[in-house]
C-alpha positions as CSV (number, residue, x, y, z in Angstrom):
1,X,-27.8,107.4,-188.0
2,X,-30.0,104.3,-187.4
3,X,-29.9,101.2,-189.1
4,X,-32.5,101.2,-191.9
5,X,-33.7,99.2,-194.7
6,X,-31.8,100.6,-197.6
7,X,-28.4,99.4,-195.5
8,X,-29.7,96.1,-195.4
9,X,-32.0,95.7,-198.9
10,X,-29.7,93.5,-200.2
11,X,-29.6,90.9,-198.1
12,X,-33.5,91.2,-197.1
13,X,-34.9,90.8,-200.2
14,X,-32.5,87.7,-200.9
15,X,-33.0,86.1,-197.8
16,X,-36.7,86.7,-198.2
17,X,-36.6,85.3,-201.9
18,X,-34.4,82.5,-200.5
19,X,-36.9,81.3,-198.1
20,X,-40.2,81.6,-200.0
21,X,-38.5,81.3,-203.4
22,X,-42.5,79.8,-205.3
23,X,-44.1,82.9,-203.4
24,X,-41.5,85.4,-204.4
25,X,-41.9,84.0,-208.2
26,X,-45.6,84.6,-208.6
27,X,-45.6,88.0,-206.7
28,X,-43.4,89.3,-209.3
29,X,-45.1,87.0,-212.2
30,X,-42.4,85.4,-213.0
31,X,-44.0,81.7,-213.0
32,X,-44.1,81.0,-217.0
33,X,-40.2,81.7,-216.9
34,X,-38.8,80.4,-213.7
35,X,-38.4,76.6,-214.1
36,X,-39.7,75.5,-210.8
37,X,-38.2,72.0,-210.6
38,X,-35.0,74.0,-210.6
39,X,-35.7,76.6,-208.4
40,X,-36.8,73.8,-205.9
41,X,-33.5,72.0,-206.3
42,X,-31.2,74.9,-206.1
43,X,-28.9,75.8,-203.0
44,X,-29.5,79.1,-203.6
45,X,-32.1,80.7,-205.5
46,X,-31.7,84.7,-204.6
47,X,-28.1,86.3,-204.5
48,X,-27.1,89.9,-203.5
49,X,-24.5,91.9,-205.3
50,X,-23.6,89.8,-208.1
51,X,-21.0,90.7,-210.8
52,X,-21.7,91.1,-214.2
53,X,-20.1,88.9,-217.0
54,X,-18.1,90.8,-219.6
55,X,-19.9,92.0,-222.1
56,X,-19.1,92.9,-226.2
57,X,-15.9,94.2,-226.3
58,X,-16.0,95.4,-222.6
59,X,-15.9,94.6,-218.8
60,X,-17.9,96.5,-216.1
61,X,-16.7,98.3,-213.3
62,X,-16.2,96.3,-210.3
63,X,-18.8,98.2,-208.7
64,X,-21.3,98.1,-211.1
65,X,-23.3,94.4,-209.3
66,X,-26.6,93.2,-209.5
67,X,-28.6,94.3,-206.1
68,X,-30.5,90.9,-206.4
69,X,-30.3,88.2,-208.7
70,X,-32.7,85.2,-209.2
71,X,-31.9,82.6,-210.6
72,X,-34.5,80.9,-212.7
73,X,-33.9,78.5,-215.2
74,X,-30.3,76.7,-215.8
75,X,-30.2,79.6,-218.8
76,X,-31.7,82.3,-217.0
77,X,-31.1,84.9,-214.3
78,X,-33.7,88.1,-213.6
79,X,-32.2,91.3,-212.0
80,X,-33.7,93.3,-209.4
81,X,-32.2,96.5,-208.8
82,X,-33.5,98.0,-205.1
83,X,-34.6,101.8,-204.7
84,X,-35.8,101.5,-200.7
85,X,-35.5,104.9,-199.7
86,X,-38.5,107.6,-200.2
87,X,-36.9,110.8,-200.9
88,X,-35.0,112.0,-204.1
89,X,-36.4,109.3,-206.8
90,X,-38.2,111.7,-208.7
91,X,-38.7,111.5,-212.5
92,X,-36.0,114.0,-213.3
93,X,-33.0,113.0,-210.9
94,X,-33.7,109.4,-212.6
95,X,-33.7,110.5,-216.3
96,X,-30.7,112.6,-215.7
97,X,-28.4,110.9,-213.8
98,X,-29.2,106.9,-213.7
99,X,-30.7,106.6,-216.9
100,X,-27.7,108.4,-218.8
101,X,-26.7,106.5,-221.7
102,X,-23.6,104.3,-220.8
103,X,-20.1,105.1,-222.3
104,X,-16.2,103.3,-222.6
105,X,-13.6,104.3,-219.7
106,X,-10.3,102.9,-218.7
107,X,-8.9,103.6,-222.2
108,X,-11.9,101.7,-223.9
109,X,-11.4,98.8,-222.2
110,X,-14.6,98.8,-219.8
111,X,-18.2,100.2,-220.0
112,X,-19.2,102.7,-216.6
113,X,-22.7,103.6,-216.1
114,X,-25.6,103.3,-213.9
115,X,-26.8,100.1,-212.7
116,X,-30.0,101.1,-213.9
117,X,-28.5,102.3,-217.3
118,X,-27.0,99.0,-217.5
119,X,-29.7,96.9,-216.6
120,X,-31.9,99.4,-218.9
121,X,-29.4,97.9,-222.1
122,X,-28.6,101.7,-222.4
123,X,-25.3,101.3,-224.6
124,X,-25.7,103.4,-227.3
125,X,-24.1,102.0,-230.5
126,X,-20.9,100.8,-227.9
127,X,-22.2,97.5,-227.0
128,X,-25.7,94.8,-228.5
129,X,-28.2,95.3,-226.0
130,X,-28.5,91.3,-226.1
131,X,-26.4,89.3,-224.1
132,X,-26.1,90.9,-220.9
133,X,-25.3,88.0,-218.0
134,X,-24.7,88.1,-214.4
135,X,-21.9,85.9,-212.4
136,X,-23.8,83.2,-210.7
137,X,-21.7,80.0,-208.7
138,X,-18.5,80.8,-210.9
139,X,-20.6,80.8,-214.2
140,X,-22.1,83.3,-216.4
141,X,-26.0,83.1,-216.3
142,X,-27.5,85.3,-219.4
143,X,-29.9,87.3,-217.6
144,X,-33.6,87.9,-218.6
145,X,-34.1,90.9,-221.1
146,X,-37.1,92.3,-218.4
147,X,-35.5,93.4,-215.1
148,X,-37.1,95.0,-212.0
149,X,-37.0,98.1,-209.8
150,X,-38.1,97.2,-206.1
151,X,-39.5,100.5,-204.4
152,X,-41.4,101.7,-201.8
153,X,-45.2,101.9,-202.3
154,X,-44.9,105.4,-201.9
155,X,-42.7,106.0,-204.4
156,X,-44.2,103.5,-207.0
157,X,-47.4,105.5,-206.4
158,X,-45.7,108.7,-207.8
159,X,-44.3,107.1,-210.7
160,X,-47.9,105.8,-211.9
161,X,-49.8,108.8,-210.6
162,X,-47.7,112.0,-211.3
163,X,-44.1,111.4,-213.9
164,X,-42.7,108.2,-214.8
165,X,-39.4,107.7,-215.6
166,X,-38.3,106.7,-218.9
167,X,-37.9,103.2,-218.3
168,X,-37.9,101.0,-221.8
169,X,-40.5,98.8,-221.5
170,X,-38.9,95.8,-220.4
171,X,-38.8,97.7,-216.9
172,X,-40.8,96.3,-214.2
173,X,-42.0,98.7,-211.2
174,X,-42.9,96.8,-208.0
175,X,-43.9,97.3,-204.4
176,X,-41.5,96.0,-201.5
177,X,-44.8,95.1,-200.1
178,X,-45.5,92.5,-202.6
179,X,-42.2,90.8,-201.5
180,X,-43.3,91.0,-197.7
181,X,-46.4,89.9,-198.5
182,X,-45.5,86.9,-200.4
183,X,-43.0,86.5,-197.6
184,X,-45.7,86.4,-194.8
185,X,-46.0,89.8,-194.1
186,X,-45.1,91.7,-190.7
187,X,-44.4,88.7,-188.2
188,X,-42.0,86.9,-190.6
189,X,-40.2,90.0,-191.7
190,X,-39.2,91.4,-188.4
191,X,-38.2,87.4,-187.2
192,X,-36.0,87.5,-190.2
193,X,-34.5,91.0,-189.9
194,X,-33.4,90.0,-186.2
195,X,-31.9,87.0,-187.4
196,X,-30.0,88.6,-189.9
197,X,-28.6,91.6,-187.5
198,X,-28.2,89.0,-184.8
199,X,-23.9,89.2,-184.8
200,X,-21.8,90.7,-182.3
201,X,-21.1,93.9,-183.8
202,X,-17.7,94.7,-182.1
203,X,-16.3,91.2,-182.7
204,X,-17.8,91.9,-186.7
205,X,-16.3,95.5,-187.3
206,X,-13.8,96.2,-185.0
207,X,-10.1,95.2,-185.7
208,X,-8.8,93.6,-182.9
209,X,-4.7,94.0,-182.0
């Protein structure tokens, strides 16, 4: 099976939002939060597959992380959460399966659910929907009660046209394409993409004895 871009989403999107961090800020309308003196400053604005704090009287699981988080203001973090493929994001599959209310495991000691459940503040009456922060440089950043879902334009255009799913309305829907575009578009995207996959593969994943 080829290499495609929901493999590498992660580190895309971050590396794009790393590089054109101003661009990436407006395309998602994000300037009257984002603190751009910061943002400038920072050594890194855009992180993939962040951990999430503890939160109430619970951890997460160590594989519920953050697909991308920015980082905007010393005080706050926004989290996008990256849908790239085409097929199988329908209204219902969402609804029923990542948007399931979250619930206590491990003997009550952590809270298991979808990222997009989490991110959604979908606790129930387990844990305050306020509050929720992401690991960021060995300290907890709260992160922004709006959070994002980065889709194909495809996809995004069946959501608006045909059955939404039951996002809160701190949910915001957005094109890939607005993150290409603010990154440059095509030329830019593919130089980045072959910098990124630019490793020897063998020496990378192969054990050697």
């Amino acid at each position: 099976m080829p290499i495609s871009l929901p493999h590498l989403g992660e580190a895309i999107v971050a590396a794009m939002a790393n590089r054109k961090r101003h661009g990436v800020i407006d395309a998602l309308e994000l300037s009257e939060v984002a603190d751009p003196d910061f943002v400038t400053e920072l050594d890194q604005f855009a992180f993939a597959e962040c951990r999430l704090s503890p939160h109430g009287d619970y951890t997460f699981d160590g594989a519920s992380r953050v697909d991308v988080t920015l980082w905007l203001r010393p005080d706050c973090a926004v989290a996008c959460e990256l849908k790239l493929g085409t097929s199988r994001l329908t209204k219902t599959r969402i609804d029923d399966e990542f948007l399931v209310d979250c619930r206590p495991s491990h003997g009550g000691q952590r809270l298991a659910g979808n990222m997009m459940a989490i991110l959604d503040r979908r606790f129930g009456s387990h844990a305050p929907t306020q509050g929720l922060a992401v690991q960021i440089a060995q300290r907890s950043v709260p992160l922004a009660d709006d959070w994002y879902v980065i889709v194909q334009p495809s996809v995004l255009k069946r959501w608006t046209v045909e059955a939404a799913p039951a996002f809160s309305n701190r949910t915001r829907c957005v094109s890939i394409n607005a993150i290409v575009d603010a990154f440059g578009g095509k030329e830019p995207f593919n130089e980045l993409v072959g910098e990124l996959l630019d490793v020897d593969f063998y020496d990378t994943w192969i054990e050697q004895t």
